[in-house]
C-alpha positions as CSV (number, residue, x, y, z in Angstrom):
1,X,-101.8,-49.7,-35.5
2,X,-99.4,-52.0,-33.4
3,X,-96.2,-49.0,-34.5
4,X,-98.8,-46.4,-32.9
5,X,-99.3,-48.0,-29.7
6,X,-95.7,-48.8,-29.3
7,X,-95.2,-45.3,-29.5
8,X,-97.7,-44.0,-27.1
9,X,-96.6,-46.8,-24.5
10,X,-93.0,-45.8,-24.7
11,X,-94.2,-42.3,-24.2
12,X,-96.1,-42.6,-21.5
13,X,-93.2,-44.9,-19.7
14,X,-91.0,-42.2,-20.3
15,X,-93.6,-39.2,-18.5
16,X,-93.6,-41.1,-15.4
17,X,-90.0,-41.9,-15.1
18,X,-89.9,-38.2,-15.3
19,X,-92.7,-37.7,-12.5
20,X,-91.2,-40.4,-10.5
21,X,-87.8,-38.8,-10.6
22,X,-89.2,-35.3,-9.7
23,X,-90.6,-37.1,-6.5
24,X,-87.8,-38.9,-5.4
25,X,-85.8,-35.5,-5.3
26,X,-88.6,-33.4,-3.9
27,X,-88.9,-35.9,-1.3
28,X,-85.0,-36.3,-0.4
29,X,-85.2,-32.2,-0.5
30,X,-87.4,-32.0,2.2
31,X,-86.5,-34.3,4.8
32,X,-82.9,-32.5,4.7
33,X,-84.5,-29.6,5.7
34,X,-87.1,-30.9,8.3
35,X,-87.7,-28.7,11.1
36,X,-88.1,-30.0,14.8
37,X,-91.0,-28.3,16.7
38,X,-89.0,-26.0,18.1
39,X,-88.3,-24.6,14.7
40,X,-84.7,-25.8,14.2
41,X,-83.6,-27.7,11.4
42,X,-82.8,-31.4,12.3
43,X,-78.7,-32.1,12.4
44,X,-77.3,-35.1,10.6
45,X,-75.7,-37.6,13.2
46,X,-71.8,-36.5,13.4
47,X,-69.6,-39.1,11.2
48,X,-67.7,-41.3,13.6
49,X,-64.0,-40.8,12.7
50,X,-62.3,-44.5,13.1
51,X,-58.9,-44.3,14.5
52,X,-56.0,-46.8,14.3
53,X,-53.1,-47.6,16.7
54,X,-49.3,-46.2,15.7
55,X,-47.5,-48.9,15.4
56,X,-44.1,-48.7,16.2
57,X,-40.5,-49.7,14.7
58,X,-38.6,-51.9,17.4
59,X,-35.1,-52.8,17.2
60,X,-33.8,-56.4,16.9
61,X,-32.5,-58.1,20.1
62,X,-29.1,-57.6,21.5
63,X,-27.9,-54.6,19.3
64,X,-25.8,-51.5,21.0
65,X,-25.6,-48.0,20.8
66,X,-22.1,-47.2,22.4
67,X,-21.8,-50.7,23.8
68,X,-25.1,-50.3,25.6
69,X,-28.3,-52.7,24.8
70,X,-30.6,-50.8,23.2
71,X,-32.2,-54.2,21.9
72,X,-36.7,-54.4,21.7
73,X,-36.9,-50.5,22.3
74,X,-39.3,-48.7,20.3
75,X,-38.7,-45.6,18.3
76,X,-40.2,-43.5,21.0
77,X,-38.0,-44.9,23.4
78,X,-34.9,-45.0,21.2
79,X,-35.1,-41.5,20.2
80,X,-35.5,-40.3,24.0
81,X,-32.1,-42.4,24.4
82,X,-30.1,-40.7,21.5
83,X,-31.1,-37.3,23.0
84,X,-29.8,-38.1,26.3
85,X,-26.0,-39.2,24.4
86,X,-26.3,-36.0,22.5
87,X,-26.8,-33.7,25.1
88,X,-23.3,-34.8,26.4
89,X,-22.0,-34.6,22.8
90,X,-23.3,-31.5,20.9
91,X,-20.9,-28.6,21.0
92,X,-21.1,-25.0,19.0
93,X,-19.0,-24.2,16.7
94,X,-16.8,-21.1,17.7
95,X,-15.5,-18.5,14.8
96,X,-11.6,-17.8,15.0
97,X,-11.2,-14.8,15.6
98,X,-8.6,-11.8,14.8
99,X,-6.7,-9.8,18.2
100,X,-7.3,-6.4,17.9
101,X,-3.8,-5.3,19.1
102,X,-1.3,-8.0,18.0
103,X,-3.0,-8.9,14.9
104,X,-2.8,-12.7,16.0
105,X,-5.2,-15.4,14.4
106,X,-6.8,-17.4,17.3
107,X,-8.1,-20.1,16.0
108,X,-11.8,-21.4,15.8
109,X,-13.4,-24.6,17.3
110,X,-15.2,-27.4,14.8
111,X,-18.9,-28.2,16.7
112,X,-20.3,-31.8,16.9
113,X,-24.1,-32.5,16.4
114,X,-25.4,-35.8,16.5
115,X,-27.4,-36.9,13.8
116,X,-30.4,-38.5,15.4
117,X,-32.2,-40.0,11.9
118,X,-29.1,-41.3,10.4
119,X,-28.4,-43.1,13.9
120,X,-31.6,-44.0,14.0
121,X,-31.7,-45.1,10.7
122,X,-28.1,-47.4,11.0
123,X,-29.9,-49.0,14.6
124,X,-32.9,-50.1,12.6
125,X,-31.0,-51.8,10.1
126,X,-28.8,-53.7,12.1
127,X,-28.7,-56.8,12.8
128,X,-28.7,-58.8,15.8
129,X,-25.2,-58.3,18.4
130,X,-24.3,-55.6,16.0
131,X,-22.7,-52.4,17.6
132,X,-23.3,-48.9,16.5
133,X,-21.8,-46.2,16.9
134,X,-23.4,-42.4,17.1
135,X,-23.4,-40.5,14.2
136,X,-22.0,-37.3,14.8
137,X,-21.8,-34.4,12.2
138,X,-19.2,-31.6,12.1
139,X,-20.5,-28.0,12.2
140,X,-17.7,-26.1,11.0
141,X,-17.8,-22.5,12.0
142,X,-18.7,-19.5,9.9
143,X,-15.3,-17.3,10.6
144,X,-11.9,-19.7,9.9
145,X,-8.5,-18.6,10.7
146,X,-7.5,-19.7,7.1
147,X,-10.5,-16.8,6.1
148,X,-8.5,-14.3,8.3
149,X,-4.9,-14.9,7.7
150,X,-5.6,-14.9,3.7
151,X,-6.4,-11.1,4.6
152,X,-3.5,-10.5,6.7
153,X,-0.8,-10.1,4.3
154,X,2.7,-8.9,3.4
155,X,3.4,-6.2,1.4
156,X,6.7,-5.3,2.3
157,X,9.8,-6.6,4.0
158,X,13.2,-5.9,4.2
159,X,16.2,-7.5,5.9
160,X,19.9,-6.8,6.6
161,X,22.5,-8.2,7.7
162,X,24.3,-8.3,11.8
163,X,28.0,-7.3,10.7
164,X,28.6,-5.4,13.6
165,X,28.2,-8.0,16.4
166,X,29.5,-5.6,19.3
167,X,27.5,-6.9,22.1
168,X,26.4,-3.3,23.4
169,X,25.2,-2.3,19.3
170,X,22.9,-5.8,19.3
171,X,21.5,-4.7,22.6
172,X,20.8,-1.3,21.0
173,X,19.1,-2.6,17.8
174,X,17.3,-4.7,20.3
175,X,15.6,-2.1,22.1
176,X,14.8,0.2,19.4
177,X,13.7,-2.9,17.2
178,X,11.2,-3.6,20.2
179,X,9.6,-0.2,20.7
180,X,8.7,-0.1,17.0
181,X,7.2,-3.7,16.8
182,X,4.0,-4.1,16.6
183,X,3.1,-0.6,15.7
184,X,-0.2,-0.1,13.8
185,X,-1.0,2.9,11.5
186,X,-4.3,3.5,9.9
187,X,-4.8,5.0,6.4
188,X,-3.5,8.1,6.4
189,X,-1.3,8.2,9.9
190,X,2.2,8.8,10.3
191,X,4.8,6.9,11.6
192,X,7.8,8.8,13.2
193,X,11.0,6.9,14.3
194,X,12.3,9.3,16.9
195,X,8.8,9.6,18.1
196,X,8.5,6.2,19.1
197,X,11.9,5.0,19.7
198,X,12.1,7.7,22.4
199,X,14.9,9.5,23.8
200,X,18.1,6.9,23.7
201,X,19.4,6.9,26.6
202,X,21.6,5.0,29.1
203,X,18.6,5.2,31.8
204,X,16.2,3.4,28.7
205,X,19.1,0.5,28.6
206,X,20.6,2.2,25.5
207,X,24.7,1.7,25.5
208,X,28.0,3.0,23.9
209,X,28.3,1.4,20.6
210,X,29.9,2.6,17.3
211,X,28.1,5.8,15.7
212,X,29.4,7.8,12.4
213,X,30.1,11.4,13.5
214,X,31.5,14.3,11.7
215,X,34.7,15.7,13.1
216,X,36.2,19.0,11.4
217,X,33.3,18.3,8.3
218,X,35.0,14.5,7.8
219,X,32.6,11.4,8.6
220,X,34.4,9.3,11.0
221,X,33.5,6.1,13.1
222,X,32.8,7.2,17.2
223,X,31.4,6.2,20.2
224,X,27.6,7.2,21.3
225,X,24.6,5.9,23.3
226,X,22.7,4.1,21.2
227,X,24.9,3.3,18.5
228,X,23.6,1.1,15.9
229,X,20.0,2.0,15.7
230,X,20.3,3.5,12.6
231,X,20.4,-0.1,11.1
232,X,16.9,-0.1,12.2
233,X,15.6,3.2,10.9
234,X,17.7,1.8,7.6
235,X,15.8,-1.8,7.2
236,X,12.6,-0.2,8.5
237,X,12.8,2.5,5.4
238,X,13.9,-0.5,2.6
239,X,10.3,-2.2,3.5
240,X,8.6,1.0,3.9
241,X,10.0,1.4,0.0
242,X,9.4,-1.6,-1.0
243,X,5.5,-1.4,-0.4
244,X,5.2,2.3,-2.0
245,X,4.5,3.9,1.5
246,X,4.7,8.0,1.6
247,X,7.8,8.8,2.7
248,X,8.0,12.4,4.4
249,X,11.4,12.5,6.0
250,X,14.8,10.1,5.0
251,X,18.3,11.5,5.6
252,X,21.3,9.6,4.6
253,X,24.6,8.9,6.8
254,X,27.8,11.2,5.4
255,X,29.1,7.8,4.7
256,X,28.4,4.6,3.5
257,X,27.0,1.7,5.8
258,X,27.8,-1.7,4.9
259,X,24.4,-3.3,6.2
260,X,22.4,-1.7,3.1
261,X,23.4,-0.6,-0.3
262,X,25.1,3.0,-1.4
263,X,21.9,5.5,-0.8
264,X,19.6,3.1,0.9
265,X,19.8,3.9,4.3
266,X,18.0,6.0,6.7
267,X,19.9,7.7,9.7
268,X,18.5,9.0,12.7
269,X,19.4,11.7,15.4
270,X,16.7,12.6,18.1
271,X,16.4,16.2,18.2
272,X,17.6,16.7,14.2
273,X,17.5,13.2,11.6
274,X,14.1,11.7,11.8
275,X,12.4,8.9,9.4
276,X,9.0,9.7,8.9
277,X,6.9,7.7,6.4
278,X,2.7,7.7,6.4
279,X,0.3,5.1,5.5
280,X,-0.8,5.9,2.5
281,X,-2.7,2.5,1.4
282,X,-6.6,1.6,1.9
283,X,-6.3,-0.6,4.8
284,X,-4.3,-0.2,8.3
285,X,-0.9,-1.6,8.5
286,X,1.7,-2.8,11.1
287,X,5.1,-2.9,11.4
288,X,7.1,-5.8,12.6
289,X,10.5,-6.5,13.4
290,X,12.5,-10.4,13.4
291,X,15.9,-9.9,15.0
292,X,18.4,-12.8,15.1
293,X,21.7,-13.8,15.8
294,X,22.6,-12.7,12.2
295,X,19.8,-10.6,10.3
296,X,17.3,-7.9,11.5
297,X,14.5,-8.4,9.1
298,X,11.3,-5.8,9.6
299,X,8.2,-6.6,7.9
300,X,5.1,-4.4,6.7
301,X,1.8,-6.4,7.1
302,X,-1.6,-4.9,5.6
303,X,-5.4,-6.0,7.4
304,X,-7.8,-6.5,4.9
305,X,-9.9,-7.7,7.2
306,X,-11.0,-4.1,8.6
């Protein structure tokens, strides 16, 4: 009898927790959505968002930025500070760049920044009378001139020797040495020597120097404007050579030279001999010409850069 009531008392605890429970919830239900008079549902009072001050870093007494007392400020006011120095310090970086006409490097410019956390940073840690310096970061540019001149390169050069030191025949090789200088020829252009060497003449600063001219079919030693130019034409066609270029036109003197070996030289005669050659590589290319006391040297550079 005492086991049967147990049970019935334990189930009848356990009915109205459940009743109980159902009340509670029916209850919390309803005042969540209790409606004013005017029909609209009452709004929960808006959470109050608690806010706390920023607090600050301050730097310890008596330390310098640039041998000025930045010692107490705040970060605000230290920051502020540093952009003022690096208004007067930051500088671009500038890209070297390559002259269209001369094919001469000019070179680029290295920018400054400063670095405003890791001075910031360095101020922070130091220590009191300490001096600090900015930090300032290169910015190196994009375009160097160690980029461009890897792509400006040699592919054929040739030089021979001043044996003939005759004042008025190193004044001719002068001239004619000029006007080809510098000349550029794009892929499949031609390069003529009489062309751009011109006319020589005594009006153009050309003079009486030692020529080889044929008398009664024999190849003698004589006297004409311009003598000597044809040691020109000859070094300019040894590097032409030298880098596979197309040659179109080559005529050889009727008698040996001694500035380049049997059957390597070029003579020229406006009107009749020219030295023609064309650019028959990818890229454009330029001729250029060394004269000194003792050699004429002419060089054939390729742009890669194009």
């Amino acid at each position: 009898m005492k086991t049967y009531m147990d049970f019935s008392s334990k189930r009848y605890l356990s009915v109205v927790y459940i009743l109980l429970s159902i009340m509670i919830m029916t209850s919390c239900s309803s005042r969540g959505s209790l409606k004013t008079p005017g029909n609209q549902a009452q709004q929960s009072p808006p959470v109050k968002v608690i806010e706390f001050p920023t607090i600050e870093r301050t730097v310890k007494n008596n330390v310098y930025l640039n041998n000025e007392n930045v010692g107490s400020l705040k970060e605000s006011e230290l920051i502020s500070k540093i952009m003022n120095y690096a208004a007067t310090v930051d500088t671009k970086a500038a890209d070297a760049t390559l002259d269209s006409s001369t094919w001469q490097i000019n070179r680029g410019k290295v920018g400054k920044k400063v670095n405003v956390d890791k001075t910031i940073e360095a101020l922070f840690n130091a220590q009191e009378g300490d001096k600090i310096d900015l930090v300032v970061d290169e910015i190196m540019p994009l375009v160097t001139s160690q980029n461009l001149m890897k792509n400006i390169v040699t592919i054929g050069s040739y030089t021979t020797s001043i044996l003939d030191k005759d004042a008025s025949r190193v004044n001719n090789i002068k001239l004619a040495s000029r006007k080809i200088n510098g000349f550029k020829l794009s892929p499949g252009e031609e390069f003529s020597f009489n062309t751009i060497v011109g006319r020589r003449t005594e009006e153009k600063g050309y003079e009486d120097a030692t020529i080889i001219v044929r008398r009664q079919g024999v190849p003698k030693k004589g006297i004409g404007v311009g003598g000597g130019i044809c040691q020109v034409s000859s070094t300019l066609f040894n590097a032409a050579e030298a880098c596979n270029l197309n040659i179109i036109e080559r005529h050889k003197h009727s008698k040996t030279v001694g500035y380049v070996p049997k059957g390597k030289d070029a003579t020229v005669n406006y009107g009749s001999y020219d030295f023609r050659f064309s650019n028959s590589r990818s890229y454009p290319i330029m001729v250029r010409t060394y004269l000194s006391s003792e050699t004429l040297t002419v060089k054939i550079i390729e742009n890669r850069n194009s």
